[in-house]
Biopython code that builds the backbone (N, CA, C, O; Angstrom):
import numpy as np
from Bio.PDB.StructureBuilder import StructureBuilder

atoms = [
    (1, "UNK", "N", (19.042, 112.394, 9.102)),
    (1, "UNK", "CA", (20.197, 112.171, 8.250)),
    (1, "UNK", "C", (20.328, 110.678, 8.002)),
    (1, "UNK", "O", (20.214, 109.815, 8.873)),
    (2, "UNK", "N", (20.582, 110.470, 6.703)),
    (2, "UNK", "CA", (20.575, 108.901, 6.319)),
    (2, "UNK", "C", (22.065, 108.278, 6.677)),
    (2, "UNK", "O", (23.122, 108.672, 6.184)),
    (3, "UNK", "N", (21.888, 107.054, 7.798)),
    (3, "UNK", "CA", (23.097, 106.713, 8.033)),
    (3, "UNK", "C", (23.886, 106.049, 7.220)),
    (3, "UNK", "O", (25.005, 105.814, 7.676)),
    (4, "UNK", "N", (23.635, 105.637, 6.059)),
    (4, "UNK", "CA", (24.143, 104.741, 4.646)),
    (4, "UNK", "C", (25.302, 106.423, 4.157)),
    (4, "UNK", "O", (26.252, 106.235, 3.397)),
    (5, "UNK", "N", (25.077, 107.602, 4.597)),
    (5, "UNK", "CA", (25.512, 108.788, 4.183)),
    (5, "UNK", "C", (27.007, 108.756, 4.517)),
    (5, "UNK", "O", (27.999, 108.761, 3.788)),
    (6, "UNK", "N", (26.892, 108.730, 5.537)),
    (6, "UNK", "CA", (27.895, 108.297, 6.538)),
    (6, "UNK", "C", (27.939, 107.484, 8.338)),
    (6, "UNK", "O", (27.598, 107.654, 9.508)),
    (7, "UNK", "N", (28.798, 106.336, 7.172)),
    (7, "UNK", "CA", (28.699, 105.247, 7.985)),
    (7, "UNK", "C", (29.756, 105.410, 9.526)),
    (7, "UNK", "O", (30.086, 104.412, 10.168)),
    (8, "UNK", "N", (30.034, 106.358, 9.792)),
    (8, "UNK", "CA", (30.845, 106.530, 10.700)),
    (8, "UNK", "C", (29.767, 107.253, 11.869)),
    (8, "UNK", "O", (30.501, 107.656, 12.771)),
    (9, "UNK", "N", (28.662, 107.499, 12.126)),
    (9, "UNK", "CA", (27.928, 107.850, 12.748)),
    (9, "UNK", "C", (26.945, 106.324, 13.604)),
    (9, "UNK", "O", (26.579, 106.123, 14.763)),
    (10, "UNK", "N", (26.852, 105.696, 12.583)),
    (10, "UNK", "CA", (26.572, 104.470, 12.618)),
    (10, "UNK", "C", (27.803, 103.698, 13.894)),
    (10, "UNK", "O", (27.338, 103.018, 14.809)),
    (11, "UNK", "N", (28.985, 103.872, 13.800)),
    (11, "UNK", "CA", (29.848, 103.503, 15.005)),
    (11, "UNK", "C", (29.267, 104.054, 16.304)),
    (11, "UNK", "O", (29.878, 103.661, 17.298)),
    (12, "UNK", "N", (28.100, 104.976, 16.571)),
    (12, "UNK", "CA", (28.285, 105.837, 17.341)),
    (12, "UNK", "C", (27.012, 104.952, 18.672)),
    (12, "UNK", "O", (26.364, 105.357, 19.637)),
    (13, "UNK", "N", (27.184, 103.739, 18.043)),
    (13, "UNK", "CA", (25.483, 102.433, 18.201)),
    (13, "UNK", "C", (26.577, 102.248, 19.610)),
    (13, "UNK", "O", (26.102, 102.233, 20.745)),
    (14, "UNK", "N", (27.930, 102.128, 19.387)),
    (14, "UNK", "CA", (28.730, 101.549, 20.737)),
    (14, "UNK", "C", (29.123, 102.494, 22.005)),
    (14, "UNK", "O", (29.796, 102.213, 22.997)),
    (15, "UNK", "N", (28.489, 103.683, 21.646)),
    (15, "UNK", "CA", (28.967, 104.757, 22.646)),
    (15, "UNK", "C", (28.083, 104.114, 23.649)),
    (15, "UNK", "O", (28.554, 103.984, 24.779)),
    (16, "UNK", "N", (26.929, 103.707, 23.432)),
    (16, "UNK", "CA", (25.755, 103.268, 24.663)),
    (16, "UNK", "C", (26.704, 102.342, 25.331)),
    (16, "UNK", "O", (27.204, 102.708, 26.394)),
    (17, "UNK", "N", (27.023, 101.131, 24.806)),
    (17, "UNK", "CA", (27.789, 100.325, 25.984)),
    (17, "UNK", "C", (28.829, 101.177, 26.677)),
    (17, "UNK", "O", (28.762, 101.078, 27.902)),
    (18, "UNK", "N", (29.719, 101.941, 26.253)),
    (18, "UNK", "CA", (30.874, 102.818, 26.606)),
    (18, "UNK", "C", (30.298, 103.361, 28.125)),
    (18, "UNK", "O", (30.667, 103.322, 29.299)),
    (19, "UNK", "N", (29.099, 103.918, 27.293)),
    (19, "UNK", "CA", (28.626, 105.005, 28.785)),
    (19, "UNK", "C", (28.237, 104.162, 29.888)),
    (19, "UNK", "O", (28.673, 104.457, 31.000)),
    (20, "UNK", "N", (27.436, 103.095, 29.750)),
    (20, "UNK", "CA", (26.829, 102.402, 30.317)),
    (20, "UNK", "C", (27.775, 101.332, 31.299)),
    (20, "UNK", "O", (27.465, 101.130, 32.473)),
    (21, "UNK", "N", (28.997, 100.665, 30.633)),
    (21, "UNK", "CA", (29.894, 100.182, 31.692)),
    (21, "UNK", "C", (30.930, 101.407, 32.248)),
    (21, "UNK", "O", (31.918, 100.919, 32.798)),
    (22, "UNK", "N", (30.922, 102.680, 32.229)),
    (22, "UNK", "CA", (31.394, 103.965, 32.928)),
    (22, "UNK", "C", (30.840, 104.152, 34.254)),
    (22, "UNK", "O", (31.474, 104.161, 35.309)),
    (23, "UNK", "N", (29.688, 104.287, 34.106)),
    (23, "UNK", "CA", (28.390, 104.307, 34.997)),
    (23, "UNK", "C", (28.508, 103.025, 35.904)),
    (23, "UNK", "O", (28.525, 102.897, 37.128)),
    (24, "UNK", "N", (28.604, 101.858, 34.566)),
    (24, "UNK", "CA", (28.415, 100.929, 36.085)),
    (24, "UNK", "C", (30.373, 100.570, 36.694)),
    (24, "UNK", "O", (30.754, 99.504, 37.177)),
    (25, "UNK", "N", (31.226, 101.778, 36.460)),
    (25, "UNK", "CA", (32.048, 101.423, 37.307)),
    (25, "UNK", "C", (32.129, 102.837, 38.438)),
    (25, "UNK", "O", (32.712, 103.071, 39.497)),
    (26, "UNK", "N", (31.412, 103.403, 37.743)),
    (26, "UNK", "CA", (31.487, 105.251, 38.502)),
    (26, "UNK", "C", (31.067, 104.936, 39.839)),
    (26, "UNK", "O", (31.807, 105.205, 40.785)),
    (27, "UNK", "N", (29.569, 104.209, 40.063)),
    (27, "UNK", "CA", (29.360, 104.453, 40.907)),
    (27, "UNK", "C", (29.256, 103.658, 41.948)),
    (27, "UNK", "O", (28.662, 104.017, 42.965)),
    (28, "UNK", "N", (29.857, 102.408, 41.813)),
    (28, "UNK", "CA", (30.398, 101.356, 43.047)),
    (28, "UNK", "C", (31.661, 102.005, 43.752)),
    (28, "UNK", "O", (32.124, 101.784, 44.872)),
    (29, "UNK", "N", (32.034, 102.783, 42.858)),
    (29, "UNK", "CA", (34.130, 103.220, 43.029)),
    (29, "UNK", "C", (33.001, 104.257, 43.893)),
    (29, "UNK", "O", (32.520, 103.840, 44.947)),
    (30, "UNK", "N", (32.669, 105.477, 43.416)),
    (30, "UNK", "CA", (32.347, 106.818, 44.618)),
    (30, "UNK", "C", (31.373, 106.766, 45.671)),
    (30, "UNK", "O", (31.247, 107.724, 46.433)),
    (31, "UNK", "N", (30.445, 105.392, 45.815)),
    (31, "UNK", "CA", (29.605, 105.254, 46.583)),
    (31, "UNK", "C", (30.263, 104.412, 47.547)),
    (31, "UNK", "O", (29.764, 104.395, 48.672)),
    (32, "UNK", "N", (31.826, 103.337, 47.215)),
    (32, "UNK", "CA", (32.186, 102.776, 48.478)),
    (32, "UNK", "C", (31.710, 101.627, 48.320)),
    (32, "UNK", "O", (31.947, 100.997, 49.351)),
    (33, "UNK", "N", (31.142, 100.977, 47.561)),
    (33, "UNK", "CA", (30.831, 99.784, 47.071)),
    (33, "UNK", "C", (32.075, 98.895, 46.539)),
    (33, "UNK", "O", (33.263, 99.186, 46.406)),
    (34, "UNK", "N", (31.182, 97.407, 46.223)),
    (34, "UNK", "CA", (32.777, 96.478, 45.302)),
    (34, "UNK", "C", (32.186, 96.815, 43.899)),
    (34, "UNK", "O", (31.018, 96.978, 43.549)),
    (35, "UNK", "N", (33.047, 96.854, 43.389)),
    (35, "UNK", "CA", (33.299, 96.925, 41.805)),
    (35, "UNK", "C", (33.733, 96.004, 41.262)),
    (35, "UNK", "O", (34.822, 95.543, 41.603)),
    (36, "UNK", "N", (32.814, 95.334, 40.000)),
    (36, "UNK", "CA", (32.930, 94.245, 39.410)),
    (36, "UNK", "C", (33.332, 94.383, 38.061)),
    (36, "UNK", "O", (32.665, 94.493, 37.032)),
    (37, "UNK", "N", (35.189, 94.340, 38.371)),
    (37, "UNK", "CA", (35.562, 94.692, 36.699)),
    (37, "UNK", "C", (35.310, 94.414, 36.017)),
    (37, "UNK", "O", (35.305, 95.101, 34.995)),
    (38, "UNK", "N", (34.767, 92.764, 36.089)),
    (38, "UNK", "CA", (34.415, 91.705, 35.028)),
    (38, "UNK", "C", (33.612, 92.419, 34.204)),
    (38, "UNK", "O", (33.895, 92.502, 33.009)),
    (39, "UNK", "N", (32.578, 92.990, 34.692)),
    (39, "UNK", "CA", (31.488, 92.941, 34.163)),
    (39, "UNK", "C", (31.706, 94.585, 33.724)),
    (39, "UNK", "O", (30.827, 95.070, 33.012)),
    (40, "UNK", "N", (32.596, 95.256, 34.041)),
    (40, "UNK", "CA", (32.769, 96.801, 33.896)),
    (40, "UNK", "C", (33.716, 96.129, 32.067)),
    (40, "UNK", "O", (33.534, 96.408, 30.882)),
    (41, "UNK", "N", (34.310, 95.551, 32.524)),
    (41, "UNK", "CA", (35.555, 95.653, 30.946)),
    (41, "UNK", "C", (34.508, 94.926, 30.057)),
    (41, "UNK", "O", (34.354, 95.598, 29.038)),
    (42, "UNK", "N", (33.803, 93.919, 30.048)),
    (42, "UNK", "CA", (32.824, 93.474, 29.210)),
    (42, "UNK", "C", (31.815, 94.331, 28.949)),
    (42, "UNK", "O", (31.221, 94.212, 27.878)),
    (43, "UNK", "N", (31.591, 94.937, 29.502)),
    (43, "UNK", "CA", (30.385, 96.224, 28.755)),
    (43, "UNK", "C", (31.042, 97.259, 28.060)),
    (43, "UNK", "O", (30.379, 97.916, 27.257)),
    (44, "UNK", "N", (32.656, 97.605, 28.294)),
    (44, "UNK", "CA", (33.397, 98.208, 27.832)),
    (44, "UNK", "C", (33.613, 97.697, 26.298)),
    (44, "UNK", "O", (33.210, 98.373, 25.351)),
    (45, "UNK", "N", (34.436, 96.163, 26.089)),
    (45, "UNK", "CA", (34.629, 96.107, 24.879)),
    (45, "UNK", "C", (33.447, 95.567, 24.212)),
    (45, "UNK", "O", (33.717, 95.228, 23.060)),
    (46, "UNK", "N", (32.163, 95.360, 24.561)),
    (46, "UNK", "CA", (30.794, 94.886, 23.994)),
    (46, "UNK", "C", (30.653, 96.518, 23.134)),
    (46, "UNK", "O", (30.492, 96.506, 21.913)),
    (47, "UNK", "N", (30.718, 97.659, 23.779)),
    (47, "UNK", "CA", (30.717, 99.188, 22.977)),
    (47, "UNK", "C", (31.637, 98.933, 22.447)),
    (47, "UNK", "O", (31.048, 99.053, 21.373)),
    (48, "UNK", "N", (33.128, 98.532, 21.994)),
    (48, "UNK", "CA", (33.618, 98.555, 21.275)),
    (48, "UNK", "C", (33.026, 97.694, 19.880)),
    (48, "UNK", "O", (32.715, 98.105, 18.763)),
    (49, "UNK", "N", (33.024, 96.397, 20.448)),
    (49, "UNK", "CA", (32.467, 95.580, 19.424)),
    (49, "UNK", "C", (31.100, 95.907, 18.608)),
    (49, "UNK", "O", (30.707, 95.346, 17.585)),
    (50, "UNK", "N", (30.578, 96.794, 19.214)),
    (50, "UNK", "CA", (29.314, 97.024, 18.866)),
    (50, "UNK", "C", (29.430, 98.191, 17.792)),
    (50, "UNK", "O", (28.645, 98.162, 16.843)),
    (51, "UNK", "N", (30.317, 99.166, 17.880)),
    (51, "UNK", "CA", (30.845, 100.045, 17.071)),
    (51, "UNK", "C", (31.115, 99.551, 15.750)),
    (51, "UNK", "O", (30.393, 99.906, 14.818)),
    (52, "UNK", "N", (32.120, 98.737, 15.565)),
    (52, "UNK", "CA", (32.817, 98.081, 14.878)),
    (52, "UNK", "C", (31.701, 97.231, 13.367)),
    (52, "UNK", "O", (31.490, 97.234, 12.154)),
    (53, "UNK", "N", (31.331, 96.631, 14.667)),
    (53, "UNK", "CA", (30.011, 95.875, 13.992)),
    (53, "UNK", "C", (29.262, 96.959, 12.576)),
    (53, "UNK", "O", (29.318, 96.955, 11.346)),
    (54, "UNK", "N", (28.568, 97.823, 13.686)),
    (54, "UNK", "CA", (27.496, 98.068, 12.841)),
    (54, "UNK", "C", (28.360, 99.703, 12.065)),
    (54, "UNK", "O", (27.689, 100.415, 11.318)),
    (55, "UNK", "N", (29.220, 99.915, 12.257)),
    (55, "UNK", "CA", (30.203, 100.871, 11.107)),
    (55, "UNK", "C", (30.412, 99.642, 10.046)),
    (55, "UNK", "O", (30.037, 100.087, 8.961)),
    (56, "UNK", "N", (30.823, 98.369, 9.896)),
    (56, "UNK", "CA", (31.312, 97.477, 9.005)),
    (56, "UNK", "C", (29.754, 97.274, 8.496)),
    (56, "UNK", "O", (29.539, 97.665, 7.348)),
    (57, "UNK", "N", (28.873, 96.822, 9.071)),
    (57, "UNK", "CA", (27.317, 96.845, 8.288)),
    (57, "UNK", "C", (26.928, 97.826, 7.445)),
    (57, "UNK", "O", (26.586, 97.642, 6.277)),
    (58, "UNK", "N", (26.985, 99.222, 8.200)),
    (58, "UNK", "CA", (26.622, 99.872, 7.580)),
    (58, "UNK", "C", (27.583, 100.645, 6.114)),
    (58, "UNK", "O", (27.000, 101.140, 5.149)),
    (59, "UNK", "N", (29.041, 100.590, 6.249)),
    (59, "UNK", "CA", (29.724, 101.204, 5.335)),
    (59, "UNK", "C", (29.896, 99.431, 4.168)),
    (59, "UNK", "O", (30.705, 99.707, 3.282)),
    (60, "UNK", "N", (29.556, 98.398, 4.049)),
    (60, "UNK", "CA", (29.238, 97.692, 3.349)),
    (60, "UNK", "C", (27.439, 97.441, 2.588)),
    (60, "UNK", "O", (27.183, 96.576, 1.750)),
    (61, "UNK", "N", (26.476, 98.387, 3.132)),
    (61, "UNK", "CA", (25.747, 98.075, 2.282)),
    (61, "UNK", "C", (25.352, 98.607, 1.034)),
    (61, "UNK", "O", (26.203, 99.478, 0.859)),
    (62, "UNK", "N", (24.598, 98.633, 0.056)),
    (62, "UNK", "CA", (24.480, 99.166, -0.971)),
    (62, "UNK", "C", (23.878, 100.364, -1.110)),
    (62, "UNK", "O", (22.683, 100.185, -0.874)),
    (63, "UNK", "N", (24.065, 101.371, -1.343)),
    (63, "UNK", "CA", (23.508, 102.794, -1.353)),
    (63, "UNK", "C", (23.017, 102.866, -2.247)),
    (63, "UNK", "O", (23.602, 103.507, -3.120)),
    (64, "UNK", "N", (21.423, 102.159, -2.639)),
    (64, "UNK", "CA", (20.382, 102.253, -3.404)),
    (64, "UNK", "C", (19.306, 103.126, -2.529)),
    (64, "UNK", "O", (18.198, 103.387, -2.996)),
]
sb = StructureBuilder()
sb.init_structure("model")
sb.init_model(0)
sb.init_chain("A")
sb.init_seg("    ")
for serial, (resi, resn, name, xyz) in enumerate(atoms, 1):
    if name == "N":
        sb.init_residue(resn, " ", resi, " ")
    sb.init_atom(name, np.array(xyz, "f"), 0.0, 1.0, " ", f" {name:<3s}", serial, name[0])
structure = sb.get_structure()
């Protein structure tokens, strides 16, 4: 499916960071480990930003 089709799929580039700082807070918290929010909320809004990003790239380019 062509993502220029719909550019709202294209947001979907930020779910990876989403999951990925989840994970890295899941499993310091249930294993009993320290948990490093810093770095948990920055991978958090990096998937946000990353969403954002490439939905605005992609619903601005030219559908030639």
């Amino acid at each position: 499916m062509d993502p220029l089709r719909h550019p709202r799929q294209a947001a979907l580039v930020g779910i990876i960071f989403v999951v990925i700082g989840i994970v890295f807070w899941a499993l310091p918290t249930y294993g009993g480990w320290h948990v490093d929010y810093a770095g948990v909320t920055m991978l958090l809004l990096l998937g946000v930003a990353m969403a954002i990003m490439a939905w605005a790239l992609v619903a601005g380019s030219p559908n030639e």
